[in-house]
Backbone as JSON, one array per atom type, in Angstrom:
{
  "sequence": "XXXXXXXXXXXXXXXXXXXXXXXXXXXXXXXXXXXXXXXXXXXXXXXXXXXXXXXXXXXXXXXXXXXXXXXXXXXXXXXXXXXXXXXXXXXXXXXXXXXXXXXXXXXXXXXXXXXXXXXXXXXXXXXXXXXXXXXX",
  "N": [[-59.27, 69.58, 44.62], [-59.1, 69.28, 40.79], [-55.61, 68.4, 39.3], [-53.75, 70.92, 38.21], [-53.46, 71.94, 34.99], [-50.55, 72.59, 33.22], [-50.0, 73.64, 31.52], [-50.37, 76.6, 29.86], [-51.4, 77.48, 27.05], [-53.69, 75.9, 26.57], [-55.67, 77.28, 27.72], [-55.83, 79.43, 26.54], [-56.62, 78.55, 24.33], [-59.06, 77.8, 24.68], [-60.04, 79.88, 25.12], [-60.04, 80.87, 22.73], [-61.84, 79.37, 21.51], [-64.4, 79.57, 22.62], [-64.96, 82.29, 21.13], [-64.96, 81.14, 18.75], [-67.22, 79.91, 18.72], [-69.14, 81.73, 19.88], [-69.65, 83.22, 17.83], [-70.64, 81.6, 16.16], [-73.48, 80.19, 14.33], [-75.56, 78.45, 15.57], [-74.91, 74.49, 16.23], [-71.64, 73.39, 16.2], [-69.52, 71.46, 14.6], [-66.44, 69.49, 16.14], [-64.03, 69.28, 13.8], [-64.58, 71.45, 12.09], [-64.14, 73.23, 13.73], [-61.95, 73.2, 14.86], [-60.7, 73.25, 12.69], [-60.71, 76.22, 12.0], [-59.21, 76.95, 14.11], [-57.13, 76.13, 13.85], [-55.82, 74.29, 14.78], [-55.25, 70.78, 15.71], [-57.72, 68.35, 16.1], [-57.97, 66.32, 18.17], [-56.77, 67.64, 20.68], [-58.15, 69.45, 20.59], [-60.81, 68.77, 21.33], [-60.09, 68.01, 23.88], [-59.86, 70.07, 25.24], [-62.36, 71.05, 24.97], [-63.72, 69.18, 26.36], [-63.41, 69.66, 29.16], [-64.68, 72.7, 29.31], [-67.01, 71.31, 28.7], [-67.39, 70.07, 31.15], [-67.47, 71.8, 32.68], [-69.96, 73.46, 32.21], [-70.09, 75.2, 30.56], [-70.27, 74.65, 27.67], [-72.34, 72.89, 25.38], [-72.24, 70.34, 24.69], [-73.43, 67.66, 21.52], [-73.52, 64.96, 20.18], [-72.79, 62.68, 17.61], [-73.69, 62.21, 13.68], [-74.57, 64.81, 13.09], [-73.61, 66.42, 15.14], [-72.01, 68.52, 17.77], [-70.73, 71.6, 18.8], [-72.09, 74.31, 21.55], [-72.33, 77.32, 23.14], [-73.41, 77.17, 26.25], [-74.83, 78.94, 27.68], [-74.94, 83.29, 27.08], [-72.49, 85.27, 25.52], [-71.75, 87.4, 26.8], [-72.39, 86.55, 29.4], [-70.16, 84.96, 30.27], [-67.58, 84.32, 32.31], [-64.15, 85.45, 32.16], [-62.74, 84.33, 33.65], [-64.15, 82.4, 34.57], [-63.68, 80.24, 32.57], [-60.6, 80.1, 32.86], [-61.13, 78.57, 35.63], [-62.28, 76.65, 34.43], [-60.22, 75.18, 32.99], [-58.43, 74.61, 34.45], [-55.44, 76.23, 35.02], [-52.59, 76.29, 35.5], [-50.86, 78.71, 36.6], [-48.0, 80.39, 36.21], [-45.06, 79.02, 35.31], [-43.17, 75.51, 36.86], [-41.03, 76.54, 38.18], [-41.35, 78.87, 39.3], [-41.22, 81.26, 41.84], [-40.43, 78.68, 43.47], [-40.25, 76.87, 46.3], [-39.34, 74.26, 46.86], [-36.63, 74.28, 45.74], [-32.91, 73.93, 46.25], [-32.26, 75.6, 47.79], [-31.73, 76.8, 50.7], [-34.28, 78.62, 52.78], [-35.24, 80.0, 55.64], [-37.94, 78.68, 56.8], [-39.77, 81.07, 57.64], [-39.66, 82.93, 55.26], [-40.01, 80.81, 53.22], [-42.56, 80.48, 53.43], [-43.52, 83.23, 53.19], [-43.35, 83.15, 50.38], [-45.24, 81.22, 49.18], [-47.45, 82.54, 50.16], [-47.18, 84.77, 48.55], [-47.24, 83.77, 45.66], [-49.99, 82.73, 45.92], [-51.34, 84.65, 46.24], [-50.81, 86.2, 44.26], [-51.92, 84.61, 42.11], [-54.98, 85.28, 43.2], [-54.58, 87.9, 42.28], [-54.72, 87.51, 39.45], [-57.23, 85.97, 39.23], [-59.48, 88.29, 40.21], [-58.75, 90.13, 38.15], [-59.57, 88.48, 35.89], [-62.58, 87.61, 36.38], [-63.62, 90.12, 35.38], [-63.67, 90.52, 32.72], [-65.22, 88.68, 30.12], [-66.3, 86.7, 27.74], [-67.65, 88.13, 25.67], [-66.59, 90.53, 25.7], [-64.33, 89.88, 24.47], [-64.78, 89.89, 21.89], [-64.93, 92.58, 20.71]],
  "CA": [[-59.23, 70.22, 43.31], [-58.14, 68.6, 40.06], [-54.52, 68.63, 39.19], [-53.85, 72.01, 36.87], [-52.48, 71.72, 33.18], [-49.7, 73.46, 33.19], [-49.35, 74.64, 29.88], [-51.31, 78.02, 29.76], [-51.86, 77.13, 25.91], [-55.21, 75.39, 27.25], [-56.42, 78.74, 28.24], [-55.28, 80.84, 25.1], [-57.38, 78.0, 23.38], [-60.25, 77.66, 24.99], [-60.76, 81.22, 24.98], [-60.08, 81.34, 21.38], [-62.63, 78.19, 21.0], [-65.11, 80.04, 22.78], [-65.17, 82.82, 20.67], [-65.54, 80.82, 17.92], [-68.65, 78.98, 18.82], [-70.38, 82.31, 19.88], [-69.59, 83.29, 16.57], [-71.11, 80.32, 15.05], [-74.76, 79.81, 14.58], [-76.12, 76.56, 15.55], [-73.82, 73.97, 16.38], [-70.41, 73.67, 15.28], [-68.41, 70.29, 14.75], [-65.05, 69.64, 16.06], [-63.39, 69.06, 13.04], [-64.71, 72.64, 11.62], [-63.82, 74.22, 15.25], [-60.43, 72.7, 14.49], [-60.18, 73.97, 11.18], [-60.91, 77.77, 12.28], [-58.62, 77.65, 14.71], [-55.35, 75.61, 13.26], [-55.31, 73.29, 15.79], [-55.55, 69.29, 15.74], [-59.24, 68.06, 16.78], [-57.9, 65.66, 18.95], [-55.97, 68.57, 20.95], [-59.23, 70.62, 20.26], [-61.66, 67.65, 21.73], [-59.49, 67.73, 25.27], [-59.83, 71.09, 26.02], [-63.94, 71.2, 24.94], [-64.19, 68.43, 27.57], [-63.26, 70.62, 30.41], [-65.55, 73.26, 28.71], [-68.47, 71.18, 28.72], [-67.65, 69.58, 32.5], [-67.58, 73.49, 33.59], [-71.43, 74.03, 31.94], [-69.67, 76.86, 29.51], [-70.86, 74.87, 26.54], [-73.0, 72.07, 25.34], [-72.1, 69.1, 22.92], [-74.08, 67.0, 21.06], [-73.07, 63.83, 19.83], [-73.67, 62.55, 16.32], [-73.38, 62.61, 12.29], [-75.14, 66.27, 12.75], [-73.47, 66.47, 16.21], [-71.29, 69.75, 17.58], [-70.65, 72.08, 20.28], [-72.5, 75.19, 21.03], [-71.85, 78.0, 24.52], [-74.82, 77.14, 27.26], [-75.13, 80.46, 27.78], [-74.71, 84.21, 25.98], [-71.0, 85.36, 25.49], [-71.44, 88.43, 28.01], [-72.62, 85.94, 30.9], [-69.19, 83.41, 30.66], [-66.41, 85.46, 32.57], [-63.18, 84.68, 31.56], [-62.16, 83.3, 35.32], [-64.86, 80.54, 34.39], [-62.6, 79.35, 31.69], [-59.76, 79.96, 33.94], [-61.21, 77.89, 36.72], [-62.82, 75.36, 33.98], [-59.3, 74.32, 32.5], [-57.31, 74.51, 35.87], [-54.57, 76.14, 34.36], [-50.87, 76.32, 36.34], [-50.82, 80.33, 36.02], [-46.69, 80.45, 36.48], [-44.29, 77.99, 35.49], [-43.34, 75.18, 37.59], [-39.8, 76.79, 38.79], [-41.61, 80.31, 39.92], [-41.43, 80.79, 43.27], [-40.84, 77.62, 43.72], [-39.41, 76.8, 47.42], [-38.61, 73.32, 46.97], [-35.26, 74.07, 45.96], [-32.1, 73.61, 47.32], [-31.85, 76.91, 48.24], [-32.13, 77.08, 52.35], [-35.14, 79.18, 53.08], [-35.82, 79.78, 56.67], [-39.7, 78.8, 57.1], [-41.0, 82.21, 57.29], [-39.06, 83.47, 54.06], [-40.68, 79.85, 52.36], [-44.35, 80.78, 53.93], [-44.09, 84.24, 52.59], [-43.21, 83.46, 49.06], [-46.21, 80.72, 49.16], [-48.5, 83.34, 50.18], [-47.29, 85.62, 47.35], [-47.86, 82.91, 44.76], [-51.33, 82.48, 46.01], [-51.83, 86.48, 46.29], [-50.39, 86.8, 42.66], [-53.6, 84.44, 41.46], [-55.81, 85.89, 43.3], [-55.31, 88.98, 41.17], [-54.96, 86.95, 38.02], [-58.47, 85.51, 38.99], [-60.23, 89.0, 40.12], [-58.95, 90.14, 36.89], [-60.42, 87.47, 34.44], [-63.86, 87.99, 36.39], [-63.88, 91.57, 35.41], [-64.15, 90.22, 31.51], [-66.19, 88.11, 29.48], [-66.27, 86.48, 26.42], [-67.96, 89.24, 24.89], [-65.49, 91.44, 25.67], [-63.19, 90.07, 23.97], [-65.27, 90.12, 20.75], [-65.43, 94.27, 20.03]],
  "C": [[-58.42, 69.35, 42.36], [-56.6, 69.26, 39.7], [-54.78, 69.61, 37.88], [-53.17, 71.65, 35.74], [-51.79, 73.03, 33.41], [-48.72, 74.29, 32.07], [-50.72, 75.85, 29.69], [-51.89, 78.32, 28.34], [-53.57, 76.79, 25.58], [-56.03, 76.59, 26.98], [-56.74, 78.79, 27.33], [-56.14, 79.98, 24.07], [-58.22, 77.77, 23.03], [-61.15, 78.92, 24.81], [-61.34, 81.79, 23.74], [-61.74, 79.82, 21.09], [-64.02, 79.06, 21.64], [-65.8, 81.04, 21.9], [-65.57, 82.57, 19.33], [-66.94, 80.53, 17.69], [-69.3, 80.44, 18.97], [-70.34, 83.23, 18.77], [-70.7, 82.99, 15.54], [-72.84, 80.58, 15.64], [-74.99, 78.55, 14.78], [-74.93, 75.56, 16.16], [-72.45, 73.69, 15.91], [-69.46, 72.19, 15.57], [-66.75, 70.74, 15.22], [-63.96, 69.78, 15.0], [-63.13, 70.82, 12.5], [-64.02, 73.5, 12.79], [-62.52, 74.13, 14.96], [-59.32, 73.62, 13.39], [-59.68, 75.36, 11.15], [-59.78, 77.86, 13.3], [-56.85, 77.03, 14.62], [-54.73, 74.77, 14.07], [-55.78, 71.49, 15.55], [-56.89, 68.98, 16.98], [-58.77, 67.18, 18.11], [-57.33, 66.35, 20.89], [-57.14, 69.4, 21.47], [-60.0, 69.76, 21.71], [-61.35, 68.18, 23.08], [-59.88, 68.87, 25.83], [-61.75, 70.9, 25.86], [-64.45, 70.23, 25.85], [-64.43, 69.17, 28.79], [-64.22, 71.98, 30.08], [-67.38, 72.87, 29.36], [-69.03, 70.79, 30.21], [-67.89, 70.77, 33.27], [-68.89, 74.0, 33.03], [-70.99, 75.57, 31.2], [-70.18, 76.67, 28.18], [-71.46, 73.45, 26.37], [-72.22, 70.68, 24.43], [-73.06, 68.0, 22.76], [-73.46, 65.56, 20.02], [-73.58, 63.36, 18.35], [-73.12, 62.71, 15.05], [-73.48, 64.02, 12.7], [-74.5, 66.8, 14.15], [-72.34, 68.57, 16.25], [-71.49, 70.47, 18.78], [-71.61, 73.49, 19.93], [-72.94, 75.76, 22.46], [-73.69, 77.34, 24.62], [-75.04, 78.98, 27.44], [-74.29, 81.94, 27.28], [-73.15, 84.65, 26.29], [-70.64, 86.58, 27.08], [-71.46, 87.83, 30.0], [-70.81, 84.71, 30.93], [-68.24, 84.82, 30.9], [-65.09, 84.79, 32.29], [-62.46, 83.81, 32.97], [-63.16, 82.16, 35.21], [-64.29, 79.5, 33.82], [-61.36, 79.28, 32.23], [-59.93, 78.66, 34.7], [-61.38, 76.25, 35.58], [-61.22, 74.43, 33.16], [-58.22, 74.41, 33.48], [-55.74, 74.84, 35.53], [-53.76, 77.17, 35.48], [-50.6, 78.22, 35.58], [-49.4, 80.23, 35.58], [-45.79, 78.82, 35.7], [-43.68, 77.13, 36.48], [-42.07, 75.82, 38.68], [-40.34, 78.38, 39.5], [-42.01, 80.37, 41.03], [-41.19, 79.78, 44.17], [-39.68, 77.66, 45.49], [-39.08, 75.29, 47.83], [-37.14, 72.84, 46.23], [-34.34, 74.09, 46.59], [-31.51, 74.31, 48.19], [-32.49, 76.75, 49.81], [-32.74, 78.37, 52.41], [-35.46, 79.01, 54.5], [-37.56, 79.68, 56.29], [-40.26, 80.17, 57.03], [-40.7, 82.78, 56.13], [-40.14, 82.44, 53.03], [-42.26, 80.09, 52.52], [-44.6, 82.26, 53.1], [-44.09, 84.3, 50.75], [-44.73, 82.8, 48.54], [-47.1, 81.85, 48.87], [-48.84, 84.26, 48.92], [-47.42, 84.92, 46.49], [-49.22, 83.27, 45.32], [-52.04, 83.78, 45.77], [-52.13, 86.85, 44.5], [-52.14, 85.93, 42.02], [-54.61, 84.75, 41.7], [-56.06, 87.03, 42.69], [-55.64, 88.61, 39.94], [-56.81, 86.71, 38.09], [-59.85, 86.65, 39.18], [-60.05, 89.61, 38.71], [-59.73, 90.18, 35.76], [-62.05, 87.76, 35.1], [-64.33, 89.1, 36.09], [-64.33, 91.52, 33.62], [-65.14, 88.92, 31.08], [-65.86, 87.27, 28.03], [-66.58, 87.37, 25.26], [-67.44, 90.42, 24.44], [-64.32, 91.42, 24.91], [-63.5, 89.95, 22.24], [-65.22, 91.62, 20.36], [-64.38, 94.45, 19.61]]
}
């Protein structure tokens, strides 16, 4: 698996970038995507990569060029955009058991597990919404 971005910003951006586009009719330039959402294109660009490598949305290249969702807002669950920008749920100090704190092994195994537990609800969660959902 690729390494996660660990700024949860990603998310909160992509989600919001999503909602733009199924907003938008037709295609929608970065610059304009940018504009709508107060963020720097270049900033913008990075996250719509991971977007388009996860088949959530299309881009087109070009003077007339622009992004625009592969498919309708109710079919993208929000754990797609989750999974598609690999984003570090927690900060890196939560849970963490490589400090200097002496943890017997099964104390360090069970906190692991509960990290991993804790995203597993984060991620049944986000499959329970949509993009659409978060339009009403």
């Amino acid at each position: 698996m690729a390494e996660k971005v660990s700024n949860t910003r990603w998310f909160g951006m992509a989600l919001k970038a999503l909602i733009v586009l199924a907003s938008n009719e037709g295609l929608c330039p970065s610059g304009k995507l940018a504009e709508k959402l107060e963020s720097k294109s270049v900033f913008l660009r990075k996250i719509l990569t991971h977007l388009v490598k996860a088949g959530l949305i299309q881009a087109k290249e070009g003077r007339d060029g622009g992004y625009s969702l592969v498919k309708a807002p109710s079919e993208i669950t929000l754990s797609e955009v989750y999974k598609a920008m690999k984003v570090e749920t927690f900060p890196k100090e939560f849970l963490s058991v490589e400090s200097k704190v002496c943890f017997d092994p099964s104390t360090r195994d069970a906190l692991c597990e509960l990290r991993e537990e804790m995203e597993t609800w984060i991620l049944e969660g986000l499959e329970q919404k949509t993009i659409a959902d978060l339009m009403k």
